[in-house]
N, C-alpha and C positions, 0 to 999 in steps of 0.2 A: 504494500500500500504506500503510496506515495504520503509523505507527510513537508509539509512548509515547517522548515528549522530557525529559519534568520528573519528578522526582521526588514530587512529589505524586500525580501521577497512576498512577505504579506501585505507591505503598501503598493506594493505592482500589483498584484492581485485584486484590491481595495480599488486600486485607481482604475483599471480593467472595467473591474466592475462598476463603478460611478459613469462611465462612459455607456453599457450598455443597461444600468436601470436609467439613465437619463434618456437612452433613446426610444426604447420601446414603448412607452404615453406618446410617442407622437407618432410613431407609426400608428395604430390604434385609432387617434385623433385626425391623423388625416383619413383615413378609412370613414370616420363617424361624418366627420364635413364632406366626404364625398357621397355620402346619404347612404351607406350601408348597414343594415342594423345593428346596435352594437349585439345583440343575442347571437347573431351569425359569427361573428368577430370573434367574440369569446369563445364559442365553443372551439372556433379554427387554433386558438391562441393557447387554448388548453390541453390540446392533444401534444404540440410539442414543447409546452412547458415541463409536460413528464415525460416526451422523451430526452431531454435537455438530463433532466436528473438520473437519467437509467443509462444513458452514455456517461457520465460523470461517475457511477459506480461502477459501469464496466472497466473504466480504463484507469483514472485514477484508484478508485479503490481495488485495484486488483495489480494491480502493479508492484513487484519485490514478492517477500514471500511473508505468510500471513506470520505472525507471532503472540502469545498467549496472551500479551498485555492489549496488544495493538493486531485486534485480527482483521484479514481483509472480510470484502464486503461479505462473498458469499458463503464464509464460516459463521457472519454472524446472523447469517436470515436464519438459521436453526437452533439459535439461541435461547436461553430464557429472558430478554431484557423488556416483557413489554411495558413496565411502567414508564422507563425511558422511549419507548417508539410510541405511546399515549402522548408525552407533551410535542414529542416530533410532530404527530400527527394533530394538537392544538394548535400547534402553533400553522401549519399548512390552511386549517379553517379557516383563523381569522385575517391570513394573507389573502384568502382566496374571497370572502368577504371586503375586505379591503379595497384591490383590486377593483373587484365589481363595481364598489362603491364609487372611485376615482373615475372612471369608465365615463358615468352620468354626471359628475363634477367639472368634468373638463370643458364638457357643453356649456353650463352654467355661467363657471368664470373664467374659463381661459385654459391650458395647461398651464402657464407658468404660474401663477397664482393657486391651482389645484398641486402641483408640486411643493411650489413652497410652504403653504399653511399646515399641508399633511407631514411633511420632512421636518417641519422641524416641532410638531407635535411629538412624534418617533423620537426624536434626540433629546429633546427634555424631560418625558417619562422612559423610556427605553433604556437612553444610555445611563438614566441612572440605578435603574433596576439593575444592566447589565455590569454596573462596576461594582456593585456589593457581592452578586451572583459570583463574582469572578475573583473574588477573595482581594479585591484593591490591586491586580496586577499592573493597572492604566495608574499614573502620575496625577493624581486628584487635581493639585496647584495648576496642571495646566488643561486636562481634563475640563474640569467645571468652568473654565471663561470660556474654551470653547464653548460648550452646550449654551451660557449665558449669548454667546455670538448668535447661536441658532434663537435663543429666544428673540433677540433683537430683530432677525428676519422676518420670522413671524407676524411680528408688529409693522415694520416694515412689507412687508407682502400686502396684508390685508391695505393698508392706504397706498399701494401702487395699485389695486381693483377697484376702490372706493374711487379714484382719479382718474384711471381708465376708462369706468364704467360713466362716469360724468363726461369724458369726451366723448363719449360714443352716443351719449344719449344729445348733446349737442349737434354733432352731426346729420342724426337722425330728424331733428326735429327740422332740419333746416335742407332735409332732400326734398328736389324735386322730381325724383324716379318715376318710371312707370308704376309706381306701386304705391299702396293707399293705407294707412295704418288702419288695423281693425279696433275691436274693445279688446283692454287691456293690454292694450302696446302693442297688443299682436299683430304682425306683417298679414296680408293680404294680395297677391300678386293682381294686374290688371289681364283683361279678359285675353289679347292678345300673347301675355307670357303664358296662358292657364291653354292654352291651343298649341302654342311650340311645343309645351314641357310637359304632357301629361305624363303623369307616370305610368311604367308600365308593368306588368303582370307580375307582382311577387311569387305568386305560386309556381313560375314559369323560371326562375329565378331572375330575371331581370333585372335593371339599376333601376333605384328610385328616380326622380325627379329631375333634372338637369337644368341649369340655365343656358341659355344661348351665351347670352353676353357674357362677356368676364371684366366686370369694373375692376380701375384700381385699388391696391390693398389698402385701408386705414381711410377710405369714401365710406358716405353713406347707403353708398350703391352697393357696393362691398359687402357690408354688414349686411344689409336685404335681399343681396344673393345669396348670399353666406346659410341665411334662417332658412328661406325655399330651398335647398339643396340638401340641407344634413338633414339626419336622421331623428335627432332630440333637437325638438322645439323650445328654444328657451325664452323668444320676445315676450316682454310681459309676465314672466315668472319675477318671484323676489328674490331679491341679490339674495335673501336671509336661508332660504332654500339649499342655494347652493353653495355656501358657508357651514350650512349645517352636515351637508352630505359630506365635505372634506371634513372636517372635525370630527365625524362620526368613522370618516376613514382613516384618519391618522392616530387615534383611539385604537383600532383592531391593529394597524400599522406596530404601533410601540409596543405590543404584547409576541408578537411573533417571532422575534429573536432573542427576547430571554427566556420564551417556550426553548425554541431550540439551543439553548445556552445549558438547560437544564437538561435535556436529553443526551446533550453529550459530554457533560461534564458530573452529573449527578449528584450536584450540589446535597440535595434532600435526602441524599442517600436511602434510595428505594430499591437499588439493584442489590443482591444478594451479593455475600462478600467473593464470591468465586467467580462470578460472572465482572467480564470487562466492562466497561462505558461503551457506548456507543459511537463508534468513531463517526466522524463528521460527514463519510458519505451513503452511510448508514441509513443515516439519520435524515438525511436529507433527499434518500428516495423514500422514506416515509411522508416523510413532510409533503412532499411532491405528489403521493397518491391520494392523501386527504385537500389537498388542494385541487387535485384533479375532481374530484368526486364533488366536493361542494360546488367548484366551478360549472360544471357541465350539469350537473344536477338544477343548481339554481335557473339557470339560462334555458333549459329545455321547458322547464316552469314558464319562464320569462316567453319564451315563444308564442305561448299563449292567453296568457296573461300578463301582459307589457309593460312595463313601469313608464313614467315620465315624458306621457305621450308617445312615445313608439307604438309604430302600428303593428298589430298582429302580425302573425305569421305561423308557420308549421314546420315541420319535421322536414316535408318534403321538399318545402322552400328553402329547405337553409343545404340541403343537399346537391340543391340545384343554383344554388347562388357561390358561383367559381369567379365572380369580380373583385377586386381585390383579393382572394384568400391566401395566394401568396406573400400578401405583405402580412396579414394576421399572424402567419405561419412560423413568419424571421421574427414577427413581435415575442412569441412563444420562447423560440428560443433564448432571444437575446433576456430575457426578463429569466429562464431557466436559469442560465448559465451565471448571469449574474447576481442571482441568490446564490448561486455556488459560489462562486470566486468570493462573497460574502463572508461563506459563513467558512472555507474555507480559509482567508485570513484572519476572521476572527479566532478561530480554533491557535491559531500561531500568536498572536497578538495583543489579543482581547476582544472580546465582543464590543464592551465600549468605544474602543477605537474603531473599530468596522464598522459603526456607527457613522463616520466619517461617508460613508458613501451616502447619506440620505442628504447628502449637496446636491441631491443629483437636479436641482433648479437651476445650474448655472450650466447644464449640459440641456436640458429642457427648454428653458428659456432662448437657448441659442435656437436650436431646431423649432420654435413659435416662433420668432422673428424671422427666422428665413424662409420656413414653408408655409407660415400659416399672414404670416404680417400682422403678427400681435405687434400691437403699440405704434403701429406704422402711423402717422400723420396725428401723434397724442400731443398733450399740450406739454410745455413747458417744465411743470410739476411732475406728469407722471414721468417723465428722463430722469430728471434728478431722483427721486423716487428708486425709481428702477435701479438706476446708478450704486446707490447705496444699497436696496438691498441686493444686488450680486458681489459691493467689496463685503458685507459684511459674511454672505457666504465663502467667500475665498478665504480670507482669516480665518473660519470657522474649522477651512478643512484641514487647514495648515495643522491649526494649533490641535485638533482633536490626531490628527497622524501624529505629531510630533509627543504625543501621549503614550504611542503604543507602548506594551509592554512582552515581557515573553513569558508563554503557560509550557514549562517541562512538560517532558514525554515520558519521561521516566517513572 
């Protein structure tokens, strides 16, 4: 079994990983604004999130030869350790709720702002669960200003939405578009775009809606192509809504890696004195199956009974809806693999430290601004705004790496 010995090699890992959890919410999110269901999406995104983690214990955990303290994967599926693959497998729950949760938040407010409010929820409860859990191996003195940086974000995040959300409502009220506001702020397209764009046969799998035009990003034309084309309707919803859906995700967020903190370290010492800990990828194709399960569970639900305006659909729609599924697929992955590389530094490092990857706003926000043209033509305020909260996430990830600490194998 391969194990991370030095400490270098787990902030490569950490940093790996902050790259690919920052990318996979925008894959996803351009899917959702390209009017694909997010049900479809998910299911697509869940199939290879677990296989992400079943390659991760094929190879690394199987790699060298197994040993009595430290065995490979497949001596320990026949194990007695299930109180340790019970938190592995809590901890997958409430990421796979999570997840979901962020899914319908991004519509609301944005990715970057559904990033930042959730991330640094996670590092203010998380990483402090995770450095008690972890017998203090993380440098407290510089540990906790990080996390204090993340709190700052946080505060920071929510008034670059609050400013945002004010530009955009100026813009709006000042188009002249083919399109007409309805009650409660809701967009209305005019009878000429409702004849180009009808949508066509979901059951058929077809794409939803499309607009002809393509206005520039950060117009008001923009914003009202934007609602007609994606899939969660959010004009006229309250900001307060989609504040609550991220708080309520970054809530299930900061519980899921000191589940699996405890599965593999057995802090509470549950496992019988003969039986090993759960090595980390272990544990993490547990984690990955109960995440699979709630995932696709929940969303087959969701197909027919919809949340947040999303329209119906079936079993046999989402079988036959091959638009985008490709990009869902690498979403899968890349969100697999970097819970692995996750919790695979954590395991070397700290979990505290590995905490460090839930910057992943400053990788998120980058991929909003380029593919999506968040913040494009905002006012003055929200730049500075913005400005500050991405220095105060760079500090944050600085000073939480520069924390890491080292967990013997011995």
């Amino acid at each position: 079994m391969y194990i991370i010995e030095d400490k270098g090699g787990a902030i490569a890992l950490m940093l790996a990983s902050l790259f690919f959890l920052g990318t996979w919410p925008a894959v996803l999110t351009l899917l959702e604004r390209r009017g694909r269901l997010p049900q479809h999406t998910y299911l697509d995104y869940s199939m290879t999130n677990l296989l992400a983690a079943i390659l991760i214990a094929l190879t690394f955990g199987e790699l060298g030869e197994s040993k009595p303290n430290i065995p490979n994967f497949f001596t320990q599926l026949s194990q007695d350790n299930w109180p340790s693959v019970l938190f592995a497998m809590g901890g997958g729950v409430v990421l796979s709720i999570g997840n979901l949760s962020t899914q319908y938040a991004w519509a609301y407010v944005g990715l970057s702002v559904t990033e930042v409010i959730s991330s640094s929820i996670v590092v203010v409860i998380g990483t402090t669960l995770n450095y008690f859990l972890d017998d203090r191996i993380n440098r407290a003195e510089i540990l906790f200003p990080g996390v204090a940086c993340f709190l700052v974000a946080v505060i920071l995040g929510s008034a670059v939405h609050t400013s945002n959300a004010a530009d955009n409502e100026k813009k709006l009220s000042g188009s002249t578009d083919s399109y007409k506001h309805g009650k409660n702020g809701s967009v209305e397209p005019s009878r000429e775009v409702i004849e180009k764009d009808a949508p066509k046969d979901l059951e058929n799998g077809a794409s939803p809606t499309k607009n002809v035009t393509r206005a520039e990003a950060g117009t008001a034309e923009y914003l009202i192509e934007l609602e007609e084309r994606r899939s969660i309707k959010v004009f006229g919803s309250s900001t307060l809504v989609g504040l609550g859906i991220v708080s309520f995700s970054g809530v299930c967020f900061s519980l899921f890696s000191p589940a699996f903190n405890l599965a593999t370290n057995d802090q509470w010492h549950n496992l019988k004195e003969s039986v090993p800990h759960l090595v980390v990828y272990t544990a993490f194709f547990y984690f990955s199956i109960s995440c699979f399960v709630i995932g696709v569970g929940l969303n087959i639900l969701f197909l027919y009974r919809p949340m947040a305006g999303v329209p119906k659909s079936s079993f046999k729609s989402y079988l036959n809806d091959w638009e985008g599924r490709q990009w869902a697929l690498l979403a899968g992955f890349l969100c697999g693999f970097g819970n692995g590389f996750q919790f695979m530094g954590g395991q070397a490092a700290g979990y505290a430290a590995a905490d460090a990857v839930q910057a992943l706003p400053l990788v998120s926000t980058f991929w909003g601004i380029l593919l999506f043209g968040e913040y494009r033509k905002s006012s003055r305020k929200t730049y500075i705004l913005l400005g500050f909260m991405l220095f105060m996430f760079i500090v944050a990830v600085a000073v939480l790496m520069a924390s890491s600490g080292h967990r013997s194998t011995k």
